[in-house]
C-alpha positions in Angstrom: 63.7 170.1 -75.1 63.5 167.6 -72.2 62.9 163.9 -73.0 59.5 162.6 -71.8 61.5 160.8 -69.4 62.7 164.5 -67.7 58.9 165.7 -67.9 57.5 162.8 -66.3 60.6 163.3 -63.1 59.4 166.8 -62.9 56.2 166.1 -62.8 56.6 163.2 -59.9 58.7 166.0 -57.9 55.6 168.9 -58.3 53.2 166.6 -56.9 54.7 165.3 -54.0 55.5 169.0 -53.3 51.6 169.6 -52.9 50.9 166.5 -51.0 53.1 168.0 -48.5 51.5 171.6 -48.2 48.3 170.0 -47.7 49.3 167.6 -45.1 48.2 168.7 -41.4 51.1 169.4 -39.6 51.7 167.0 -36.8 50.3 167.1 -33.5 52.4 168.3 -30.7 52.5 166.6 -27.2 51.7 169.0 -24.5 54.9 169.0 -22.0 54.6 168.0 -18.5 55.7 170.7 -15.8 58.4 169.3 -14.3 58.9 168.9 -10.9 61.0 171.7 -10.9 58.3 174.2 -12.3 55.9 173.2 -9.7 58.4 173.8 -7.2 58.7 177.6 -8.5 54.7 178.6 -8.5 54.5 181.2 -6.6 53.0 180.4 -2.8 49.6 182.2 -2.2 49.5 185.8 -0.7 48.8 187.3 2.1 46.8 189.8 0.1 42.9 190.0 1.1 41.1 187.6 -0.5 37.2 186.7 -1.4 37.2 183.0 -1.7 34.0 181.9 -0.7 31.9 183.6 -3.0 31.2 181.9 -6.7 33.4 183.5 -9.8 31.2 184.6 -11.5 29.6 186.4 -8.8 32.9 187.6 -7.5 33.9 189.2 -10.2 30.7 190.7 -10.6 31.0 192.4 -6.7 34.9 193.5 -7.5 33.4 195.5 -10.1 31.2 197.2 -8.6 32.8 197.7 -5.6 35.4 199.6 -7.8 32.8 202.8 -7.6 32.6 202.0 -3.6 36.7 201.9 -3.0 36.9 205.7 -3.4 36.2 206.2 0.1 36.0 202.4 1.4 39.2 201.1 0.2 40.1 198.8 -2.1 39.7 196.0 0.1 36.8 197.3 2.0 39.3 198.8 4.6 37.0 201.7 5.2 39.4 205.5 5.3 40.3 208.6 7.0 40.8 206.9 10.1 36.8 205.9 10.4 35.4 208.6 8.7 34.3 205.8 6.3 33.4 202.5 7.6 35.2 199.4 7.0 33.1 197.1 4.6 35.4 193.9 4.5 34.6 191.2 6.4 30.9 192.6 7.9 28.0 190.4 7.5 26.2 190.3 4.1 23.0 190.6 5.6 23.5 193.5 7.1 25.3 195.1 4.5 22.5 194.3 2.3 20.0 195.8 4.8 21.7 199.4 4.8 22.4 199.8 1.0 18.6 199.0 0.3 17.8 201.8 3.6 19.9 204.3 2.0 18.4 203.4 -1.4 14.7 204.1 0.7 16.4 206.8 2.2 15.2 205.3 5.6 19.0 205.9 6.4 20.1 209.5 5.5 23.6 209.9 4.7 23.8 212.1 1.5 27.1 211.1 0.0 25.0 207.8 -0.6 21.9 209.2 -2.6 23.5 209.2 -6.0 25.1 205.7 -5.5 22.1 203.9 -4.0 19.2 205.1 -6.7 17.6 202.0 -8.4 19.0 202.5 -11.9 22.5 202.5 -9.8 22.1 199.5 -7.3 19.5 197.6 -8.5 18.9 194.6 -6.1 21.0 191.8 -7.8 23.8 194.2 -7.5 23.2 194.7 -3.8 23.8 191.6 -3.5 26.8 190.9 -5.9 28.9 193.2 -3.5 27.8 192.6 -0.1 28.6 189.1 -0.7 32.2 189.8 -2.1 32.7 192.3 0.7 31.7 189.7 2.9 34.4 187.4 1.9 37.0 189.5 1.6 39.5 188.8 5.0 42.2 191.4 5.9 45.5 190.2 7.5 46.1 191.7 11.0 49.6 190.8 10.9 52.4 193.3 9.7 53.9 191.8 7.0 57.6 191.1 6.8 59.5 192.6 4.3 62.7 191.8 2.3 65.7 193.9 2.5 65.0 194.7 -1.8 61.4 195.6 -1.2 61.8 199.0 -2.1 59.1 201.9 -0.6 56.4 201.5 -2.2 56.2 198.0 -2.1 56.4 198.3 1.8 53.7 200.9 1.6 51.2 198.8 -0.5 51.4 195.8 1.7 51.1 197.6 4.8 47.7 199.4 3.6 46.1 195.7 3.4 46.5 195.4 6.9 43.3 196.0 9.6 44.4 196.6 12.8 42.4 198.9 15.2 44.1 201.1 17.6 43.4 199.9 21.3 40.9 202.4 22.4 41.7 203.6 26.4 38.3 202.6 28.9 37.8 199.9 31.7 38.0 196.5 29.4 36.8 195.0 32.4 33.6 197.2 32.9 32.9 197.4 28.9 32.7 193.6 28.9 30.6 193.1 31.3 28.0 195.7 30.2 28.8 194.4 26.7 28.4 190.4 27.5 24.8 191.3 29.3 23.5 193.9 26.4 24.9 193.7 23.6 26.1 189.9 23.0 22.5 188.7 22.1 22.6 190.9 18.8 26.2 191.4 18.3 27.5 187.9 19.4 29.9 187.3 22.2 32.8 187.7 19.9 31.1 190.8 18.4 30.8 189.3 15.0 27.3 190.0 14.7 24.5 187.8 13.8 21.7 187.9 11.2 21.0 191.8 10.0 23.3 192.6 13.7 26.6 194.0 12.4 30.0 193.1 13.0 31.4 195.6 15.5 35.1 194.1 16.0 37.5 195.0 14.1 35.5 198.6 13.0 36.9 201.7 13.5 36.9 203.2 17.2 36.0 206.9 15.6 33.2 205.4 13.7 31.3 203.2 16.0 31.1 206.5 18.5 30.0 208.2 15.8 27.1 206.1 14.9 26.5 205.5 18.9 25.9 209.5 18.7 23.6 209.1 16.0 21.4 206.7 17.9 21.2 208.7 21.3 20.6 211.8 18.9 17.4 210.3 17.3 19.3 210.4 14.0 19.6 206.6 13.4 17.4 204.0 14.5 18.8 201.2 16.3 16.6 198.1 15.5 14.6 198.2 19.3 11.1 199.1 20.0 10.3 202.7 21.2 11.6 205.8 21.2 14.8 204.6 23.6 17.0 201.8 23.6 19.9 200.5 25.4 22.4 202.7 24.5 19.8 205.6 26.3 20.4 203.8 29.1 24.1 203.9 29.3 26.9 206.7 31.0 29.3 208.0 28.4 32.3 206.2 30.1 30.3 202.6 29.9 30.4 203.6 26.3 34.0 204.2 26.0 34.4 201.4 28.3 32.2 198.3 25.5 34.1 199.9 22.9 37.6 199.9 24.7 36.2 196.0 25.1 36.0 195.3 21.5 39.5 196.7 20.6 40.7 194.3 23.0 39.0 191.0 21.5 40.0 191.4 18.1 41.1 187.8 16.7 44.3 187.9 14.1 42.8 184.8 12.8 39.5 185.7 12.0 39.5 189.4 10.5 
């Protein structure tokens, strides 16, 4: 048998034991990054980018847009050469306007019905992904590559450039016509204003295609009448305005 003297050690020794499981463990100083660590984040990308509009609602438009990048792009980039527009960068109101025509079917294109019904695009989501689109801005620069960037690498930075082909015309004539008829909707830079879409930086192929559309009666083009301006132009001036805008597109802006 131990002595009382034994117990009373072994006693001592179990209950400092406990004090120390229960103890909360000490506190743990968050480290600095060093200066070194700083130096290392990464710089910011060239990649197209949505900045200006709030997180929330960002993130919000990316998701939706997901459904829209099958034939726009991931960026808004538009495809096929113009057979589908490009979204990125055009003005929110006007983007806005023509997903609530579709949705009235006051604009027909029937690839759109089954994306613009009202249980599919209600109103707050119109304007959750014009507004990202909006932001988004595409480099117009090829980017330069390292001699380890492999192939697809190369290839997935190259499709996040917008560059539009120059289109053959008389710049000269299509900016005049252009800078007396169509600057006072589309801007003198061809940005657009208002509901007035952008026109620079949008595919050749499509903008003749929707030009078409007008002077067939097939799309109204926001005048008064029957006839607009566009009635009242040759072919060639039209080839000429949108020879014009393929020559004024701004690397810093699109």
């Amino acid at each position: 048998m131990r002595s009382p003297a034994a117990r009373f050690l072994v006693l001592l020794l179990g209950l400092s034991v406990l004090a120390g499981a229960n103890a909360a463990p000490p506190k743990k100083t968050a480290a600095k990054p060093s200066s070194a660590a700083k130096s290392a984040a990464p710089e910011a990308e060239t990649a197209p980018t949505a900045a200006h509009a709030p997180a929330v609602e960002e993130n919000k438009g990316k998701d939706i847009n997901g459904v829209c990048a099958a034939c726009h792009g991931e960026f808004g980039q538009g495809g096929k050469r113009g057979e589908y527009p490009r979204l990125a960068g055009q003005r929110a109101a006007y983007l806005k306007d023509q997903l609530k025509s579709f949705r009235a079917r006051k604009r027909i294109n029937i690839p759109m019905y089954p994306y613009t019904q009202e249980r599919e695009l209600p109103d707050e989501d119109i304007e959750a992904v014009s507004d990202y689109l909006a932001a988004i801005q595409l480099p117009t620069k090829w980017p330069e590559f390292k001699d380890s960037d492999d192939a697809l690498t190369r290839l997935e930075a190259m499709e996040k450039v917008m560059i539009v082909p120059r289109a053959e015309g008389d710049i000269e004539n299509g900016k005049g016509i252009y800078q007396k008829e169509c600057f006072s909707c589309h801007a003198r830079d061809g940005r657009g204003r208002g509901k007035f879409p952008m026109l620079v930086g949008q595919y050749t192929s499509y903008l003749k295609k929707q030009v078409d559309s007008y002077l067939k009666g097939e799309r109204p083009h926001d005048e008064d009448g029957p006839k607009g301006i566009l009635n009242t132009l040759q072919e060639k001036d039209i080839q000429d305005i949108l020879a014009y805008l393929t020559s004024i597109q701004d690397s810093e802006k699109q």
